[in-house]
ChimeraX commands (.cxc) that place a marker at each C-alpha (Angstrom):
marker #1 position 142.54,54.19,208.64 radius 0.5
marker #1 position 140.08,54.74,205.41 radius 0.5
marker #1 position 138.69,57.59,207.39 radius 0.5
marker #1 position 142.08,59.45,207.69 radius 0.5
marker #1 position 142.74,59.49,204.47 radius 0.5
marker #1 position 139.26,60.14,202.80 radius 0.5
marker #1 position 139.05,63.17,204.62 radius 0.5
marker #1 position 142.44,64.42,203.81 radius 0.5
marker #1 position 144.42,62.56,201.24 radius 0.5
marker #1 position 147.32,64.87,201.33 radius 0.5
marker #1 position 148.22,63.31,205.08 radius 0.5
marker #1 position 151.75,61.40,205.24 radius 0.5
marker #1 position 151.47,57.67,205.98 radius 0.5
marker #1 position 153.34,58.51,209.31 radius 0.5
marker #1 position 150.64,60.61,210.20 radius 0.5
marker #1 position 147.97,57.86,209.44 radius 0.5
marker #1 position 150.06,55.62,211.22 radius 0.5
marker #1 position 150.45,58.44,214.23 radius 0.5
marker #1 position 146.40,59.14,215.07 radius 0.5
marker #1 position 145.85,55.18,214.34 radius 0.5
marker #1 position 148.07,54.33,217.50 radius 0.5
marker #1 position 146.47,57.41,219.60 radius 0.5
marker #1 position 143.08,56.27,218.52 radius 0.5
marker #1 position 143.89,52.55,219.87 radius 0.5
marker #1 position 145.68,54.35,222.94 radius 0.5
marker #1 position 143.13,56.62,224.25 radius 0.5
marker #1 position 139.66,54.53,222.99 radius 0.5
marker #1 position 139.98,50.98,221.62 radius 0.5
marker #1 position 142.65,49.80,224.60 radius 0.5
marker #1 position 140.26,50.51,226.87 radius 0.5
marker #1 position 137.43,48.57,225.40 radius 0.5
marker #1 position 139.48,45.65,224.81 radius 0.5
marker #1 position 140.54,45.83,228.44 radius 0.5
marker #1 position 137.20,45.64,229.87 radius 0.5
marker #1 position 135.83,42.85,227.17 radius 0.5
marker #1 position 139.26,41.05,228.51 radius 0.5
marker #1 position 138.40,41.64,232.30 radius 0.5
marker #1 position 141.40,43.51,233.26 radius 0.5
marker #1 position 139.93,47.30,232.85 radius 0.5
marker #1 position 141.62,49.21,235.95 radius 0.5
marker #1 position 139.45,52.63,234.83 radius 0.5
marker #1 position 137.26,54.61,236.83 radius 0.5
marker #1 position 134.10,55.73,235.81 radius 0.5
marker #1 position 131.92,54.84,232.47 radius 0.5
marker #1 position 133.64,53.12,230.05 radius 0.5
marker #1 position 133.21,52.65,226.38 radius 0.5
marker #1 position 132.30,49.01,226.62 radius 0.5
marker #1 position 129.38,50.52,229.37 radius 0.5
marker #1 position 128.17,53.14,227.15 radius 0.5
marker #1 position 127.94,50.20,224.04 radius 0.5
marker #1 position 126.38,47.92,226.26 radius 0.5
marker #1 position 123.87,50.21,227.26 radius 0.5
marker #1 position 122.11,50.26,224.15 radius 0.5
marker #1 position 120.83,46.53,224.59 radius 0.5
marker #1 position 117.68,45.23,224.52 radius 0.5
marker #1 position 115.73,43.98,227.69 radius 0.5
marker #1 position 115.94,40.35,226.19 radius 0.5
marker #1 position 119.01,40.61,224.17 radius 0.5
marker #1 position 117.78,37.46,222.42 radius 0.5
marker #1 position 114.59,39.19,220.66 radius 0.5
marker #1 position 114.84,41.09,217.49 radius 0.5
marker #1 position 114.60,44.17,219.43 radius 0.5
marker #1 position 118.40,43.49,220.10 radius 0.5
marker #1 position 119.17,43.62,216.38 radius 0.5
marker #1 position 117.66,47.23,216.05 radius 0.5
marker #1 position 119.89,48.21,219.04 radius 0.5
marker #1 position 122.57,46.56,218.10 radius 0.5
marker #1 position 122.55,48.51,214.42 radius 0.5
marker #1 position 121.93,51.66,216.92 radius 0.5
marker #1 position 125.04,51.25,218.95 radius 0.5
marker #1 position 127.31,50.49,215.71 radius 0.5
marker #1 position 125.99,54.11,214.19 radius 0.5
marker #1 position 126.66,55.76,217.37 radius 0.5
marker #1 position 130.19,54.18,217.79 radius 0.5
marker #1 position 130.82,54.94,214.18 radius 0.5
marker #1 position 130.06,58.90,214.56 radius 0.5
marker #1 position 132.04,58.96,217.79 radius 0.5
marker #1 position 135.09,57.56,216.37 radius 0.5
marker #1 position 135.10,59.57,212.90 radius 0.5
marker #1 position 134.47,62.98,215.00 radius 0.5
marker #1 position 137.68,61.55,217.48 radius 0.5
marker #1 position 139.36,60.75,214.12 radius 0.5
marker #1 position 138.21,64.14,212.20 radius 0.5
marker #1 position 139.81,65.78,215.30 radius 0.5
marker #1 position 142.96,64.08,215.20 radius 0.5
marker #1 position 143.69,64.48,211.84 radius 0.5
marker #1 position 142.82,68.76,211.98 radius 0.5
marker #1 position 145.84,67.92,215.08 radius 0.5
marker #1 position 147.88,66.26,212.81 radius 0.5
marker #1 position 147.96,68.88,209.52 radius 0.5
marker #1 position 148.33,72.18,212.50 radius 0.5
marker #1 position 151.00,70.35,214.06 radius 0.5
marker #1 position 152.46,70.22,210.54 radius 0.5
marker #1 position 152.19,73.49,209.92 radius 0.5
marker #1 position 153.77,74.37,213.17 radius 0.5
marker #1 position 156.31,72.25,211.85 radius 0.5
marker #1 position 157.16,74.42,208.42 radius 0.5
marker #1 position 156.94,77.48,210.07 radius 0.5
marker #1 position 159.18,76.62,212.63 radius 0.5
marker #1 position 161.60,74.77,210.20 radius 0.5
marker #1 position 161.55,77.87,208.17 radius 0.5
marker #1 position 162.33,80.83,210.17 radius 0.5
marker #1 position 165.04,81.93,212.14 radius 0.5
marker #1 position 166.00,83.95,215.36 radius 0.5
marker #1 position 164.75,83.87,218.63 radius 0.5
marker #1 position 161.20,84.45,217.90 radius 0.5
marker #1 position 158.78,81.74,216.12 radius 0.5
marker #1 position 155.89,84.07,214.65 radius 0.5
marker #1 position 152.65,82.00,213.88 radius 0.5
marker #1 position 149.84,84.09,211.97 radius 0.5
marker #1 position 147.03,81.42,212.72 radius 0.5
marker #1 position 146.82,81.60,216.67 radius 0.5
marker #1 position 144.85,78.55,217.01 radius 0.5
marker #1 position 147.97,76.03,216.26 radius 0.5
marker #1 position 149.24,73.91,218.69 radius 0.5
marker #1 position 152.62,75.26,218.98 radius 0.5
marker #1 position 153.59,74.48,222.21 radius 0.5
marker #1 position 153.07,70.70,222.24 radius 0.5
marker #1 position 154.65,70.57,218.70 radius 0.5
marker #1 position 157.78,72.17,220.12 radius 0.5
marker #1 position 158.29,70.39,223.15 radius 0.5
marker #1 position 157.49,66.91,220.71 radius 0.5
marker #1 position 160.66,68.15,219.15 radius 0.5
marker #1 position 163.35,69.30,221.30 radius 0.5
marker #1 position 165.38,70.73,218.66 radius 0.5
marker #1 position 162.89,73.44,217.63 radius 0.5
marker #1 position 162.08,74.22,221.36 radius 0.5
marker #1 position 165.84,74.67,221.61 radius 0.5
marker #1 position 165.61,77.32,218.60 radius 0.5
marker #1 position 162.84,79.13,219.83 radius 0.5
marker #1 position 162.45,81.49,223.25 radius 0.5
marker #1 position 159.46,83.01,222.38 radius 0.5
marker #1 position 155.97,82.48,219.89 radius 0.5
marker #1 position 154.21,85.40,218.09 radius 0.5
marker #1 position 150.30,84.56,217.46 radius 0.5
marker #1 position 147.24,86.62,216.89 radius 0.5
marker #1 position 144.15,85.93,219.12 radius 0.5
marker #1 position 141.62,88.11,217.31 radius 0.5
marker #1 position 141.82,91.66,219.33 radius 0.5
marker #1 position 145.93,91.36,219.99 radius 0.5
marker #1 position 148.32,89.85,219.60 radius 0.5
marker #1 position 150.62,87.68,222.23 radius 0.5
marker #1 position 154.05,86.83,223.27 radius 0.5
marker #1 position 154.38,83.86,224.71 radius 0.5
marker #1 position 157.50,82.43,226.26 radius 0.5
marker #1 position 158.51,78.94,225.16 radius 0.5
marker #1 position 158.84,76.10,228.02 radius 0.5
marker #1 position 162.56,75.39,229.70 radius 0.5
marker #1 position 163.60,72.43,227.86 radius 0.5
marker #1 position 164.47,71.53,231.04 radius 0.5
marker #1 position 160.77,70.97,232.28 radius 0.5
marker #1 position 158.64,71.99,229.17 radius 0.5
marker #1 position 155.54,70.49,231.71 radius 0.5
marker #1 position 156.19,73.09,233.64 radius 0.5
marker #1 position 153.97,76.10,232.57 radius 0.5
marker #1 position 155.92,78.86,234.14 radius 0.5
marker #1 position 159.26,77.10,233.83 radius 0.5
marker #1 position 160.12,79.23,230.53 radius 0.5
marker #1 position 163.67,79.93,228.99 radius 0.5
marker #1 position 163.12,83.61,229.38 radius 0.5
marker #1 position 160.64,85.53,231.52 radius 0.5
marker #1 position 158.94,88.21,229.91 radius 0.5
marker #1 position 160.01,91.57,232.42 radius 0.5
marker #1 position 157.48,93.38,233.77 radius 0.5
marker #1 position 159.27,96.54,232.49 radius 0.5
marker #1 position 158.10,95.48,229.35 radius 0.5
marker #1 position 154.71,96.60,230.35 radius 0.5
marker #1 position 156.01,100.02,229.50 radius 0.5
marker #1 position 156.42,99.74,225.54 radius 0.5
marker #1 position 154.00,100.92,223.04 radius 0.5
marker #1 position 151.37,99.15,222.24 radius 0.5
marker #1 position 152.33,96.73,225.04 radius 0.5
marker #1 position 148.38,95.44,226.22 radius 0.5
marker #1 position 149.24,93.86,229.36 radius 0.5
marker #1 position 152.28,91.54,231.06 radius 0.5
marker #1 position 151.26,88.76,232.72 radius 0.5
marker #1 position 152.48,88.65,236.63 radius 0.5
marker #1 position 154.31,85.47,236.24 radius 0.5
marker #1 position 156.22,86.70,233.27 radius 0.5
marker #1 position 154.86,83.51,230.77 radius 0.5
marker #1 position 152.81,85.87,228.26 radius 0.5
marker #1 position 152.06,89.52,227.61 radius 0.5
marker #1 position 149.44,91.17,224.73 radius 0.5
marker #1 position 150.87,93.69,222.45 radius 0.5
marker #1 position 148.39,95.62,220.04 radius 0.5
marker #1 position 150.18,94.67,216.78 radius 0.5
marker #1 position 152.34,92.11,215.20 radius 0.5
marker #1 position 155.60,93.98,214.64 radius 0.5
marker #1 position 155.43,95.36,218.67 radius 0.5
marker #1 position 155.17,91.58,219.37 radius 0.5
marker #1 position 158.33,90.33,217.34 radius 0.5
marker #1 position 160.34,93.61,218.47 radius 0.5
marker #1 position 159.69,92.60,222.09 radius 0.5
marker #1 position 160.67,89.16,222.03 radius 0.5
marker #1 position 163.67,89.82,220.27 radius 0.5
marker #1 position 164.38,92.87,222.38 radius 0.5
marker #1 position 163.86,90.38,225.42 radius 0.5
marker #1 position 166.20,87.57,223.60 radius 0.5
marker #1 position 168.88,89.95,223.47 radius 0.5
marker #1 position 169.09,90.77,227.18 radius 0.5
marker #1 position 169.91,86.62,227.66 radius 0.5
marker link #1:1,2 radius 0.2
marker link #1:2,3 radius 0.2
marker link #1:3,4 radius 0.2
marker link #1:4,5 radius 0.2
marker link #1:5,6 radius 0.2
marker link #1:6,7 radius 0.2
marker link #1:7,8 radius 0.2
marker link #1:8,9 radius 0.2
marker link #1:9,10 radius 0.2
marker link #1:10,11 radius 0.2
marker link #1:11,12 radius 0.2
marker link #1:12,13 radius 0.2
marker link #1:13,14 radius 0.2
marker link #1:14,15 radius 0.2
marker link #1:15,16 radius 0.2
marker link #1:16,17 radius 0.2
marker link #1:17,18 radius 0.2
marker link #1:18,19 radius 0.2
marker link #1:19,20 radius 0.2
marker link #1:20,21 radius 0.2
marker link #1:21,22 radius 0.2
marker link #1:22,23 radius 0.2
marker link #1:23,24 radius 0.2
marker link #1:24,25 radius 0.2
marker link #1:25,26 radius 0.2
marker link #1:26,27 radius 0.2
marker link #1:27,28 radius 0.2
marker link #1:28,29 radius 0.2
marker link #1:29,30 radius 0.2
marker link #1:30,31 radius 0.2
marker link #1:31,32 radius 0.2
marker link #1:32,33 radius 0.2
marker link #1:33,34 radius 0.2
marker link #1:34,35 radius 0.2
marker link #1:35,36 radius 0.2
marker link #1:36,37 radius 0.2
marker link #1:37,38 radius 0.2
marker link #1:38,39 radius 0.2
marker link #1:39,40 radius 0.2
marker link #1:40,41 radius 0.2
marker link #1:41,42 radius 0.2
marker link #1:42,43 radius 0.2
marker link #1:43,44 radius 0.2
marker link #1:44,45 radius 0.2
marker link #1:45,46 radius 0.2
marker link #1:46,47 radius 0.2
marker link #1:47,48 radius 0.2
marker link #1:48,49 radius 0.2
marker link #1:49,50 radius 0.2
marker link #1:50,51 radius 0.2
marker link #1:51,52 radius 0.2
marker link #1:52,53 radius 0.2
marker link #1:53,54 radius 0.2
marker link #1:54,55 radius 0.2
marker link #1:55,56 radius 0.2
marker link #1:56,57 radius 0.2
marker link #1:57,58 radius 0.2
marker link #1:58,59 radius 0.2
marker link #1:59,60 radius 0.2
marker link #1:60,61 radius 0.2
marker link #1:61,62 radius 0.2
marker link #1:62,63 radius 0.2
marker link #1:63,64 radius 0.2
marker link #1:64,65 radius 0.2
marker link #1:65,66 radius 0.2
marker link #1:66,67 radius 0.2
marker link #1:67,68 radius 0.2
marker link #1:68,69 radius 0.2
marker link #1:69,70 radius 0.2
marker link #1:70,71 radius 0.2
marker link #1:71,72 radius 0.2
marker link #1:72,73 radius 0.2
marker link #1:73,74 radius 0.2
marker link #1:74,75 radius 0.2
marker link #1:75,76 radius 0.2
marker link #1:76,77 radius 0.2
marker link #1:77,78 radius 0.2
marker link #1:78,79 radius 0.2
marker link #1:79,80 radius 0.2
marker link #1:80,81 radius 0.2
marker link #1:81,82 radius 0.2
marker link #1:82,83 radius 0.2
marker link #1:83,84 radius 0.2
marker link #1:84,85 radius 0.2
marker link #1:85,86 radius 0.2
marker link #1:86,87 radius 0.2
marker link #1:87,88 radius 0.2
marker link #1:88,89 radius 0.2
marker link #1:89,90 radius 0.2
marker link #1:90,91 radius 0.2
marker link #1:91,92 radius 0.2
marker link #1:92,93 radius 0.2
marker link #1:93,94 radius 0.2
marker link #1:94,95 radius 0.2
marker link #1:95,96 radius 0.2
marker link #1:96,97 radius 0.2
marker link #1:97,98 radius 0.2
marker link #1:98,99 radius 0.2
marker link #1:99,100 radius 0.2
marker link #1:100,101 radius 0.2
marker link #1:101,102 radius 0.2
marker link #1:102,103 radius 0.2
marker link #1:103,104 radius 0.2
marker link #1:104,105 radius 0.2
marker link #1:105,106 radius 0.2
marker link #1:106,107 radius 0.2
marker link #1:107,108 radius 0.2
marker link #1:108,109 radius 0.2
marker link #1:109,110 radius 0.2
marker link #1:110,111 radius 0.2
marker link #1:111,112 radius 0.2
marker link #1:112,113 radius 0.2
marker link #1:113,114 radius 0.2
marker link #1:114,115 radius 0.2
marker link #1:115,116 radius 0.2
marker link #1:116,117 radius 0.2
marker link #1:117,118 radius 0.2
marker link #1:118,119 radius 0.2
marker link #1:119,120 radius 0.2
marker link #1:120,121 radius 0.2
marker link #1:121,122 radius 0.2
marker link #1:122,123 radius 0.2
marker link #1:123,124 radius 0.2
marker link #1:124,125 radius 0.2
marker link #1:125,126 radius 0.2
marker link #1:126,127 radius 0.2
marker link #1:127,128 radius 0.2
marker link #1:128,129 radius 0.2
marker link #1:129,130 radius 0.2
marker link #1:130,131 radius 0.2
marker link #1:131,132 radius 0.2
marker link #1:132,133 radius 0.2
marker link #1:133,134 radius 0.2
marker link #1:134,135 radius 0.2
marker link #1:135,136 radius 0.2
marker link #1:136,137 radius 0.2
marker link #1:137,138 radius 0.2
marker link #1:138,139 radius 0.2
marker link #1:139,140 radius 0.2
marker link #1:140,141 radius 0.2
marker link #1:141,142 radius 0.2
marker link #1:142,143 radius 0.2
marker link #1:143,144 radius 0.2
marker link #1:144,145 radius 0.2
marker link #1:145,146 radius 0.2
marker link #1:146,147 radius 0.2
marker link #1:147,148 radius 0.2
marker link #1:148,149 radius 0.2
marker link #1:149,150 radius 0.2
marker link #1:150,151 radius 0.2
marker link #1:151,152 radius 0.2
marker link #1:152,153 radius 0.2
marker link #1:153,154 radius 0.2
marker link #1:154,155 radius 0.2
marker link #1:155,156 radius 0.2
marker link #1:156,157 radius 0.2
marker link #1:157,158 radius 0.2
marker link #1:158,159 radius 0.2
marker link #1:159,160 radius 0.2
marker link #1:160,161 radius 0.2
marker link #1:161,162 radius 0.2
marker link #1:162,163 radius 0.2
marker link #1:163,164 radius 0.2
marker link #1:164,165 radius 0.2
marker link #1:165,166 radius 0.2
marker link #1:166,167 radius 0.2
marker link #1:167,168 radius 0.2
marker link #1:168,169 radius 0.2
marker link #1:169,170 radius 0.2
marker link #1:170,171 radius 0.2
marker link #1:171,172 radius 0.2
marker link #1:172,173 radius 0.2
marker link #1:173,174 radius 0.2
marker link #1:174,175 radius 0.2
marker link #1:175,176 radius 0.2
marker link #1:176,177 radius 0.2
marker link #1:177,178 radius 0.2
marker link #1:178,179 radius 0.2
marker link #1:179,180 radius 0.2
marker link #1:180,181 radius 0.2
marker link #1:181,182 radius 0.2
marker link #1:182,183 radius 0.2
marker link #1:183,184 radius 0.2
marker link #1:184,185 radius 0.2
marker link #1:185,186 radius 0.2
marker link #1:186,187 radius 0.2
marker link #1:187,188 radius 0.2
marker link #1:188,189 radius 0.2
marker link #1:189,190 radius 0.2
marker link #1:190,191 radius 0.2
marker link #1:191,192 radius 0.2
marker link #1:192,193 radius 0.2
marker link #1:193,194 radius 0.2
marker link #1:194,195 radius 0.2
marker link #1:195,196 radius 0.2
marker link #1:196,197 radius 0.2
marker link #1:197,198 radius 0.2
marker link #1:198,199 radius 0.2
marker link #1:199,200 radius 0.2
marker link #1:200,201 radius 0.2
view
């Protein structure tokens, strides 16, 4: 995984070893399926796309300047799926800190574009320490409840509904009807609510 760790050398080997196996999982099982003659997938499939950029006569030289084609194009696809996974991997460690780090019912994330939610139902004991997420998403800023442990696949199946009364605080934005989010105009209204909410439970 040279690529992984060229493009961020400060990644933990677990990590490396993490996006390697999702790489192989969601891409390269595939094409070894279908070079193996058991593929069961739908649709194009990687081996199709490669294949596609072969000659009429794969036996003319024609063939080798396709072949060097495909290879580039299979090259960028799988640094940009790799480039991707690792900007996963070093958010879902950040997730990680924060959540390690603070306390009370309400997990407060200033960057709203990490993946909180799939981090903390990864790890059941943060989702346990958590019943609600703080984030900023440019205009607002949102409280979001955190999934039942129960069934954290369940979008609406959250630890504690946010009350539509709530609707009816300062700054509050909007609630959503199903009680899973609501906007609030700055940080601190955000915090105040969840723990406000918490202590109802």
């Amino acid at each position: 995984m040279g690529i992984a760790e060229q493009t961020n050398p400060n990644l933990r080997g677990s990590a490396i070893v993490q996006i390697a196996e999702e790489v192989y999982e969601e891409i390269i099982s595939f094409v070894d399926a279908q070079d193996l003659g058991r593929s069961a997938v739908e649709g194009p499939s990687m081996s199709a796309i490669i294949s596609s950029f072969n000659a009429e006569d794969i036996y003319s030289h024609e063939q080798d300047i396709c072949f060097i084609e495909a290879v580039v194009f299979a090259r960028g696809y799988l640094e940009r799926v790799i480039a991707k996974k690792i900007r996963d991997a070093v958010k879902r460690y950040e997730v990680s800190t924060l959540a390690e780090k603070q306390e009370g019912p309400v997990l407060v994330i200033e960057n709203g574009g990490l993946p909180w939610k799939r981090l903390l139902v990864e790890k059941q004991t943060l989702l346990h320490k958590f019943s609600f997420v703080v984030y900023e998403t440019g205009n607002d800023w949102k409280l979001q409840a955190v999934p039942d442990p129960k069934d954290p696949s369940n979008r609406f199946g959250m630890k504690h509904k946010i009350p539509s009364d709530v609707a009816n605080r300062v700054g509050c934005v909007f609630v959503h009807p199903a009680g899973f989010i609501a906007g609030f105009e700055t940080k601190d209204q955000a915090i105040n609510a969840g723990v406000e909410i918490s202590s109802r439970f």
